[in-house]
N, C-alpha and C positions, 0 to 999 in steps of 0.2 A: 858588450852592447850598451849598459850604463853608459860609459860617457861619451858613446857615438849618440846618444838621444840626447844627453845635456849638452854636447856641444850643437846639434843642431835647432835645438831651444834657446840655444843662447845666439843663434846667425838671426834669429827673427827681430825685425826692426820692431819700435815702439810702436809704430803705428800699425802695423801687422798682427801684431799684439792686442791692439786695443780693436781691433778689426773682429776678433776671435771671441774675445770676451763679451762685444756685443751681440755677435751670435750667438754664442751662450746663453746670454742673459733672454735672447726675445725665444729661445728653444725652451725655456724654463717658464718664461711666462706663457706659451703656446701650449705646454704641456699641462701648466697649473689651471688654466683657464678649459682646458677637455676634462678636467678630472671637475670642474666644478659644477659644471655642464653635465657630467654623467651621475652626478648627488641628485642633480630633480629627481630623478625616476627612485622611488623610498626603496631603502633596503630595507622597512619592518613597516609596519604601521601599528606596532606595540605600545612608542609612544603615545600617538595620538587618540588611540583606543583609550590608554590607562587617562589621557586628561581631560577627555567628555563622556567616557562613560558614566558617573555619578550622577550625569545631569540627563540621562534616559533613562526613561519609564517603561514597564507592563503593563497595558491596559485590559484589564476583563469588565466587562461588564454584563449587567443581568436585566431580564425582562420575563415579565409574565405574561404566560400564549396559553389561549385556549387547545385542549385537546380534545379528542370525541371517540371513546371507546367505542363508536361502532356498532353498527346492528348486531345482534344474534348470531352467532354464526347456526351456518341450516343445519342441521340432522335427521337422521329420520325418526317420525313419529314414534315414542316407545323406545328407544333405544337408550342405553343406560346412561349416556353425557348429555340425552337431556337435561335432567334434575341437576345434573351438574354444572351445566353453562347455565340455568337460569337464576341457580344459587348467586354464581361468579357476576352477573348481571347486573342482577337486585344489591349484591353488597357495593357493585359499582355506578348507583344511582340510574340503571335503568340506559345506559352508556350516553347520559347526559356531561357536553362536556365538562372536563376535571381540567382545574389550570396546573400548569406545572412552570418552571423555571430555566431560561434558555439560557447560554450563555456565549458569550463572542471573545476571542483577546484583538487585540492590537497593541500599537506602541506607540510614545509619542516622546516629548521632550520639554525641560526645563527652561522657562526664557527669563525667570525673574526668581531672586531668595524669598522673596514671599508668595511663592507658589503658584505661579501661574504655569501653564502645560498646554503645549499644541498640542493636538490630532488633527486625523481624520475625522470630519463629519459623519459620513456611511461607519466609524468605528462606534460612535455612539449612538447613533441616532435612533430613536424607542427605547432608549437604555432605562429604566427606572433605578440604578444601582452603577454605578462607576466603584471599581476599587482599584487604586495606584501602586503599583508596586518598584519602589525602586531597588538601586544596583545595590545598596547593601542588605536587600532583603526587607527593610519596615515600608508597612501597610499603611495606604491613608486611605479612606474617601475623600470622591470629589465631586463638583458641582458644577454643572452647566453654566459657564458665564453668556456664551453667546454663536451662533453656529449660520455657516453661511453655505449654504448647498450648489450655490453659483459655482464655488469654488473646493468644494468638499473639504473646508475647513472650521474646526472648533476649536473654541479656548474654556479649558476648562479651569480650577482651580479647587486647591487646597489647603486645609489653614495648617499654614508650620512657616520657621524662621528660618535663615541663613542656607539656602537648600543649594546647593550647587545647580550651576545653571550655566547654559553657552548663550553665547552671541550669534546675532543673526549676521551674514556674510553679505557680499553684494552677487548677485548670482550674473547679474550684465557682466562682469569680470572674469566669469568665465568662460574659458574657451573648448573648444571641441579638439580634446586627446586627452584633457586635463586630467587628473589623478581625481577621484572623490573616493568617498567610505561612507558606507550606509549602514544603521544600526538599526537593531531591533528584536524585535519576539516572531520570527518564521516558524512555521506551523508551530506555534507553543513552545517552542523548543527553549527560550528564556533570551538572557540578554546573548546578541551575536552580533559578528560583524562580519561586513562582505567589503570587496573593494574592487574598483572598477575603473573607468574612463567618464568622460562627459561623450556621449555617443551622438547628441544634435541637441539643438538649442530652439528655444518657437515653439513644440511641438504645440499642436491644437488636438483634440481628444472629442469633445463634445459640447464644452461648456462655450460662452459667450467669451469669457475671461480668460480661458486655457492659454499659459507660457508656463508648457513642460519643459523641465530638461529630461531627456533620453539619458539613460543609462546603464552601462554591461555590468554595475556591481549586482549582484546576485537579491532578489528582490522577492518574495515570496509572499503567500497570507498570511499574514500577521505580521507584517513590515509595515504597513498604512500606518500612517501617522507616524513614520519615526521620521527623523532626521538624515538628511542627505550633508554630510560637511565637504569643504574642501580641508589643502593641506596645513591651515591655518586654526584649524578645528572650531569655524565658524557654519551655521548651518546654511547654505546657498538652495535647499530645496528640502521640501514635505514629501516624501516617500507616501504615493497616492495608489499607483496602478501598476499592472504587468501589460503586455501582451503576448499571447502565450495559446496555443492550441491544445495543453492540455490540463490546463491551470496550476503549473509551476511555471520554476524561472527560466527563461531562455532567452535568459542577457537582453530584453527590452522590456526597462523597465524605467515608471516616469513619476518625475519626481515634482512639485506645484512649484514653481523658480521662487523663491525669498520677495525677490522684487512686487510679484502679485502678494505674496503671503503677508509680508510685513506692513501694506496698507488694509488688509483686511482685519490683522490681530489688532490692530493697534485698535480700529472704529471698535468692533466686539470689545476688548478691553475699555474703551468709552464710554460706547452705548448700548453694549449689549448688541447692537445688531450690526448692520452696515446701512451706508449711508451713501450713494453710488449717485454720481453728476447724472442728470439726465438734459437732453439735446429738444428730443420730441422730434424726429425723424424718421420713416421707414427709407432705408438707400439699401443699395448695390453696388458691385464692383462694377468697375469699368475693363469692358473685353474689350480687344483690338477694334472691333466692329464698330464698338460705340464711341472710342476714341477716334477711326477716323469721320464716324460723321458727323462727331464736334468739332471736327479739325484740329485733331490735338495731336502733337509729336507723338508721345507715347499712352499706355494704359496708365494711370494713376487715378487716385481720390477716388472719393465718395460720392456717386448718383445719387440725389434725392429724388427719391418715387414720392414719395407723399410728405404731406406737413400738417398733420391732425393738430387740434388745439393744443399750445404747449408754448414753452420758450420760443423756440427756432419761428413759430409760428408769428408769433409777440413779437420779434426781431426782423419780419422779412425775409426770411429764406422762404423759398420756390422749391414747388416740383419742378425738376430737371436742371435744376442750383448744381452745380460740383464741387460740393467739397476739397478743398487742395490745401489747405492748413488750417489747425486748431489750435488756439490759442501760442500763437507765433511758431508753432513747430508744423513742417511738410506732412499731411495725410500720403500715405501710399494705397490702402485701401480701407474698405469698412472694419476691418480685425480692428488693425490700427485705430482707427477713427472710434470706434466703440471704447478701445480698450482705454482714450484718452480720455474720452468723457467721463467715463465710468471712474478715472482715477482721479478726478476735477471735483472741487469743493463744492456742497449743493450749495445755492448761491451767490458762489462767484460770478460777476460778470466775465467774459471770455471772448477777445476779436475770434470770428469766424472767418476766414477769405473765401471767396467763392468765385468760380465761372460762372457766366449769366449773360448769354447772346456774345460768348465770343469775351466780353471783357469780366477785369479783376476787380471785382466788390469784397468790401469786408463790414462786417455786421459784427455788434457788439452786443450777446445771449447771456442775460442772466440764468442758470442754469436751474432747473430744479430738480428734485429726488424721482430716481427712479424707481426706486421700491413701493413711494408712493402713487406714482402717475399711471405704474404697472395693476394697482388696485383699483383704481378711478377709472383710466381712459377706457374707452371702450376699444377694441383689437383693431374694429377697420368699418365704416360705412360701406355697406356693399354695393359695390359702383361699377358696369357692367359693360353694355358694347354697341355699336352700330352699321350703316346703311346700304344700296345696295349696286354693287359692280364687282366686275373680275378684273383685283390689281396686285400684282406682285405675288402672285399664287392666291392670293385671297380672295374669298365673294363675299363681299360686304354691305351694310346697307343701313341705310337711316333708321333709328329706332323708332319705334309708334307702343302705342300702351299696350298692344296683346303684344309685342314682341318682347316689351318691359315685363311683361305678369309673365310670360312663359320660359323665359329666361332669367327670371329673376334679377330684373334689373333696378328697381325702383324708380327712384327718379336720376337715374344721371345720364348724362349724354354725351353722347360719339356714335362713333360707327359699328358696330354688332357685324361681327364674323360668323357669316351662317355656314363658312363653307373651305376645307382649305383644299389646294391640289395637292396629294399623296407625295408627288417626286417634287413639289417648289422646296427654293431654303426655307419657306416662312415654317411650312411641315415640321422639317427636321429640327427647326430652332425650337420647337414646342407651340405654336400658334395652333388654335384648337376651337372649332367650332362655338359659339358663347363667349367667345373672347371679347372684350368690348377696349376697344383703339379710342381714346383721349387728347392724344397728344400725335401731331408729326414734326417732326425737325421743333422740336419743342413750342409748337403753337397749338391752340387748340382745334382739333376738326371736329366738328358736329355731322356735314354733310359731304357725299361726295368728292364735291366739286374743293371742297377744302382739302380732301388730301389729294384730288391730284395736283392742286395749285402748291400745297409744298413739298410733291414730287419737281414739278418744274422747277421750282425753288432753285431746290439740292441741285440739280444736272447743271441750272446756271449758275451755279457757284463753283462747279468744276467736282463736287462731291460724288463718289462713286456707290454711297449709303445712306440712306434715309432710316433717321431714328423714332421709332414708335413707341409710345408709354400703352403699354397692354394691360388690363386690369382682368382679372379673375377672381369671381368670388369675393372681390371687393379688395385682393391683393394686388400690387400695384410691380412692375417691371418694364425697365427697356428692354427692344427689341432693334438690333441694326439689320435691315433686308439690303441687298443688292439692289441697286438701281438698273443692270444691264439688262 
């Protein structure tokens, strides 16, 4: 058999040969390139454990809480624990409360050698006693630098040198399947690790500022404040939340994205606090409804319902202005639009673009502090409703001063909703007797005959929806009704 296979190795032309070998070679590279493709997915995550664990922390901390031992307990008259429970009483001041010593853990993370340590905010907060405990076992206290509950994040610190410490990651880089490892102290249990997927990206939770990421690593009480790393053992999220029906982990758990984290520690390292852009706006998204009866392709930007004194005010923005880009970047909606301002230098000036009767204006807002305008501005003038006919499901009617004093209107004017029909859209859209109508097709109506003039409006423009600015209780929203 031998030399019937080298004689028929040796009939093969050169170029038949060279035919062969290239097949060879792109099989080897097809085959190198699957194998390096199948390395993403970690066979251990021992490594990366062993080179950021040093730079996570134990957090306990302590607070003093009133207690109150309690009435008496009853007995009967004469019985012999009387003298006994009034002894145990009197030695316990008459069951005046007695303070005692609470205590919490959590966990957080190293961002700097000389001691600086993210958490949770809700991990400290009433804390009168912080103690750090890191991976090799030694003890520090530590100090409140600064704490932001917008975002349930603190920075705390402690004095010592050369301290192992990670890097903060870009958390926009990651993607939904991605690998992460989460560390920390779960029920007390000490330092641990879990590991998991990026499960979604965005999430919103409660806060104004919320960009969670979702994630299946195993996440539990006393995981707050740790560190969320990807596979580069940089941290891309703060390990904040669960959700969970019986308050453990079941793999949705939400971590604060690096991206919101790292402009919050950095102001708190600063100034101690934050220091957050503010607009001076109250807005709304924009529903189908109300994008077409602005005539707008699609739902986007930011509704301006109100413009109380403030920047935006100072700059010319309107009630019923749309928001459609902040400082040169597309708004999609108010998340958005919040969350930009909010991450904009207090004052910075900033081009605005805006809708306004159909055309594109752009206004340049010098911005100012929202922490402070939140202390100053008052929440809302309470501005209320008007007059009187049956239009579009609604009976409505010109305001007069006992309509103002029994409704609580003050002085502002429009048309006051005394009345809505049960089965109209206006009903189910939430239009609600007291409702006071401001605005139609974004002009002002006071009377009647005003909205049904930009009823006509709208039908001769071809529009199938008329937009209303509805105020309640001094809160301000559009409203799109059907014209048919």
């Amino acid at each position: 058999m031998t030399p019937k296979v080298l004689a028929m190795a040796d009939t093969r032309t050169p170029a038949l040969r060279s035919f062969w070998v290239l097949v060879t070679g792109l099989a080897l590279l097809i085959a190198q390139a699957l194998a390096a493709h199948a390395q993403t997915r970690p066979v251990t995550f021992a490594d990366l454990a062993d080179q950021v664990s040093p730079a996570v922390v134990n957090i306990t901390t302590s607070q003093t809480v009133a207690t109150n031992t309690g009435p008496m307990p009853q007995v009967p008259e004469g019985s012999p624990f009387e003298d006994f429970f009034r002894d145990f009483m009197d030695r316990n001041q008459d069951g005046a409360p007695r303070p005692r010593r609470s205590q919490a853990l959590g966990s957080g993370f190293v961002i700097s050698p000389d001691g600086y340590i993210v958490t949770n905010n809700h991990v400290i907060e009433g804390a009168d006693e912080i103690l750090i405990e890191f991976f090799s076992g030694e003890e520090l206290e530590a100090e409140v630098v600064g704490t932001d509950p917008n975002t349930d994040l603190a920075l705390l610190k402690v004095e010592a040198e050369d301290l192992p410490f990670v890097p903060w990651g870009e958390s926009e880089d990651m993607r939904v399947g991605d690998w992460v490892m989460a560390m920390g102290n779960p029920l007390g249990q000490g330092f641990s690790v879990s590991a998991g997927i990026v499960s979604a990206r965005g999430r919103a939770l409660s806060g104004t500022y919320d960009d969670y990421i979702q994630t299946d690593a195993a996440i539990n009480r006393g995981n707050s404040g740790g560190p969320l790393f990807n596979m580069d053992g940089e941290v891309i999220g703060v390990n904040t939340a669960i959700l969970s029906p019986n308050g453990g982990s079941i793999g949705i758990g939400f971590a604060m994205s690096s991206r919101v984290a790292v402009g919050v520690i950095d102001q708190l390292r600063e100034f101690g606090e934050t220091r957050r852009g503010w607009l001076g706006v109250r807005i709304q998204d924009v529903t189908d409804d109300i994008a077409e009866s602005l005539g707008l392709a699609s739902a986007r930007g930011a509704l301006v319902t109100d413009v109380p004194e403030g920047p935006a005010a100072e700059a010319g923005i309107e009630a019923g202005d749309l928001i459609t880009a902040f400082n040169g970047r597309p708004v999609e909606d108010t998340r958005e639009l919040v969350r930009r301002v909010g991450d904009a230098a207090v004052g910075a000036t900033v081009p605005v673009t805006l809708l306004r009767d159909g055309e594109e204006i752009t206004l340049d807002v010098t911005l100012g502090r929202r922490e402070t305008a939140e202390a100053a501005v008052p929440a809302a003038a309470p501005e209320p409703e008007p007059v009187e006919r049956e239009i579009l499901g609604l009976t409505v009617t010109q305001t007069t001063p006992g309509l103002a004093e029994e409704f609580g209107l003050g002085g502002a004017e429009g048309l006051l909703v005394v009345d809505v029909a049960p089965d109209s859209e206006a009903f189910e859209k939430g239009l609600r007797a007291g409702d006071l109508i401001t605005e139609a097709g974004q002009q002002p109506v006071e009377t009647v005959a005003d909205l049904e003039e930009r009823i006509e409006e709208a039908r001769d423009a071809g529009r199938r929806s008329l937009l209303l600015l509805v105020r309640r209780a001094g809160d301000p929203r559009f409203v799109a009704l059907s014209l048919g």
